[in-house]
SEZA-698115 format. One record per residue (C-alpha): residue number from 0; residue in one letter; x, y, z. Coordinates in nm, 2 decimals, m for minus. Example, Ala and Ser with C-alpha at 12.3 -4.5 7.8 and 13.67 -1.06 7.14 Angstrom:
2
    n  res      px      py      pz
    0    A    1.23   m0.45    0.78
    1    S    1.37   m0.11    0.71
***
This chain:
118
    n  res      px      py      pz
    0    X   m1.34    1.00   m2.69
    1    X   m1.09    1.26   m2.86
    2    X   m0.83    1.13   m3.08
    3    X   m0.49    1.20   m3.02
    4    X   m0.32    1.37   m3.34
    5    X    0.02    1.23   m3.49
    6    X    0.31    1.46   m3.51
    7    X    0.23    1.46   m3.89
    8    X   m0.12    1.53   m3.82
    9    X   m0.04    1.84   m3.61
   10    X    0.23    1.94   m3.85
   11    X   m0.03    1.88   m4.12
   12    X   m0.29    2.15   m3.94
   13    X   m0.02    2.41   m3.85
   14    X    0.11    2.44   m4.23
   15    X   m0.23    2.47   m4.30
   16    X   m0.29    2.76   m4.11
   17    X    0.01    2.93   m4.29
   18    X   m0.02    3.19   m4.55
   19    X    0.06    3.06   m4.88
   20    X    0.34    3.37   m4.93
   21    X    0.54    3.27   m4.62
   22    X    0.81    3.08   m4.75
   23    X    0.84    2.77   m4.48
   24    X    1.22    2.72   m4.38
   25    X    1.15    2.46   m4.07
   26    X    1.43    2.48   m3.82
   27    X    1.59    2.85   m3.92
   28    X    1.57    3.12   m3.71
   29    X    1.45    3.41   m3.94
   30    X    1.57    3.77   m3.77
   31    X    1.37    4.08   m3.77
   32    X    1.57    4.39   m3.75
   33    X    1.23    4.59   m3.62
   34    X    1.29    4.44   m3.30
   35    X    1.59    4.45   m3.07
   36    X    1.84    4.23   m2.98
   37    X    1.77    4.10   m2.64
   38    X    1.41    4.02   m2.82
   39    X    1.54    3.88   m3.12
   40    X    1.84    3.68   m2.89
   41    X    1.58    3.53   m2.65
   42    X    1.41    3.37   m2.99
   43    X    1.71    3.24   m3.09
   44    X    1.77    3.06   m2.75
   45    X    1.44    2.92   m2.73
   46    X    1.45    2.81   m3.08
   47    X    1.77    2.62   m3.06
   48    X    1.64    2.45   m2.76
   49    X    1.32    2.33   m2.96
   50    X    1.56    2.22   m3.21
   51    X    1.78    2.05   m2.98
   52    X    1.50    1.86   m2.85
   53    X    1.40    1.75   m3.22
   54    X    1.06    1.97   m3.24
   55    X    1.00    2.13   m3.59
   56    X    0.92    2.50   m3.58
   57    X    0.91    2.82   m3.80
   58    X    1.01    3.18   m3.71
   59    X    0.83    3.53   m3.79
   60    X    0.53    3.28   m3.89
   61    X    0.28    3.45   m4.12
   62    X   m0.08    3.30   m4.09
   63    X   m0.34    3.37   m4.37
   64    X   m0.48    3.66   m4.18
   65    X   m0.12    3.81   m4.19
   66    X   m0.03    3.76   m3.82
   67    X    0.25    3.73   m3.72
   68    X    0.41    3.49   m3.45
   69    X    0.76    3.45   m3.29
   70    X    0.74    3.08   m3.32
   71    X    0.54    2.82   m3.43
   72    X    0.63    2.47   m3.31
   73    X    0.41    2.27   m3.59
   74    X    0.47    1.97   m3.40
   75    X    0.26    2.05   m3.04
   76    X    0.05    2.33   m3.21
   77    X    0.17    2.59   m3.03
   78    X    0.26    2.98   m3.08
   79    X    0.55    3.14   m2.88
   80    X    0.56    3.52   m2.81
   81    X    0.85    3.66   m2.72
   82    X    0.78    4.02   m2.43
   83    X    1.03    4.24   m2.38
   84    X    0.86    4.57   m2.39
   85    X    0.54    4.48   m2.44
   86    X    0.28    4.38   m2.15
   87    X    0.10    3.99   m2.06
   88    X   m0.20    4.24   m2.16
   89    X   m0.06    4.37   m2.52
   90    X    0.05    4.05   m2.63
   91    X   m0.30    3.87   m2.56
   92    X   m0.46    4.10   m2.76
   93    X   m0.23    4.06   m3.03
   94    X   m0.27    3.68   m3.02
   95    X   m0.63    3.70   m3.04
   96    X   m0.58    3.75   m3.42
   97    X   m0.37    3.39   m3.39
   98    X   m0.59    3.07   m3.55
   99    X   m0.78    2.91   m3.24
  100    X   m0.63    2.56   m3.34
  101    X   m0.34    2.71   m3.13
  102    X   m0.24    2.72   m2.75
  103    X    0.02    3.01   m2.70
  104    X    0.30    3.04   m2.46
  105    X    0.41    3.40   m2.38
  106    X    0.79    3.40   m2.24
  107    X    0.98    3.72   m2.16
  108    X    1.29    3.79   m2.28
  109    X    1.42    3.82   m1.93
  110    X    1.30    3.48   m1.80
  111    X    1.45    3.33   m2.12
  112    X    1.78    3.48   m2.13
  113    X    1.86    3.51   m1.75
  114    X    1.78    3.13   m1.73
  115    X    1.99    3.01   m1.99
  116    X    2.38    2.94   m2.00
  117    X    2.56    3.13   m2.28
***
């Protein structure tokens, strides 16, 4: 039988997996300029709403290999990539360099911003 982890626990793991330069700021939305707006807006949106619903994340998460993910919510050890010009394709190859301990969620910036009330 497989233990279920505590929120700690998982929170434990995912800072684990962090690169010890990435300075941890848990619930701000850190903004990089190399990407555009509607990607950088879609983050934002699905960030608040993690947030909102009392999950702890980080943005523009660094790991020790120095990949880099949209979000990491510590608390369900889980990855979020943010498409807007890039394929399903491009971005699983990208997230192949992402620590296994993770499930990812891939959302584009169009089903995140068209489905949320601004």
């Amino acid at each position: 039988m497989v233990k279920k982890l505590s929120k700690q626990q998982k929170i434990k793991i995912a800072m684990n997996l962090l690169d010890s330069s990435y300075r941890t700021d848990l619930g701000s939305v850190r903004i990089n300029t190399h990407n555009t707006i509607r990607h950088e807006l879609a983050k934002l949106i699905v960030s608040y709403n993690l947030i909102k619903d009392k999950h702890s994340i980080l943005t523009e998460t660094i790991f020790k290999n120095k990949a880099r993910a949209d979000i990491l919510v510590l608390d369900t050890l889980t990855c979020i990539e943010i498409m807007e010009s890039e394929s399903l394709d491009s971005a699983k190859i990208k997230t192949t360099k992402y620590p296994t301990e993770l499930n990812i969620l891939y959302l584009t910036t169009t089903e995140v911003i068209d489905n949320e009330e601004i």
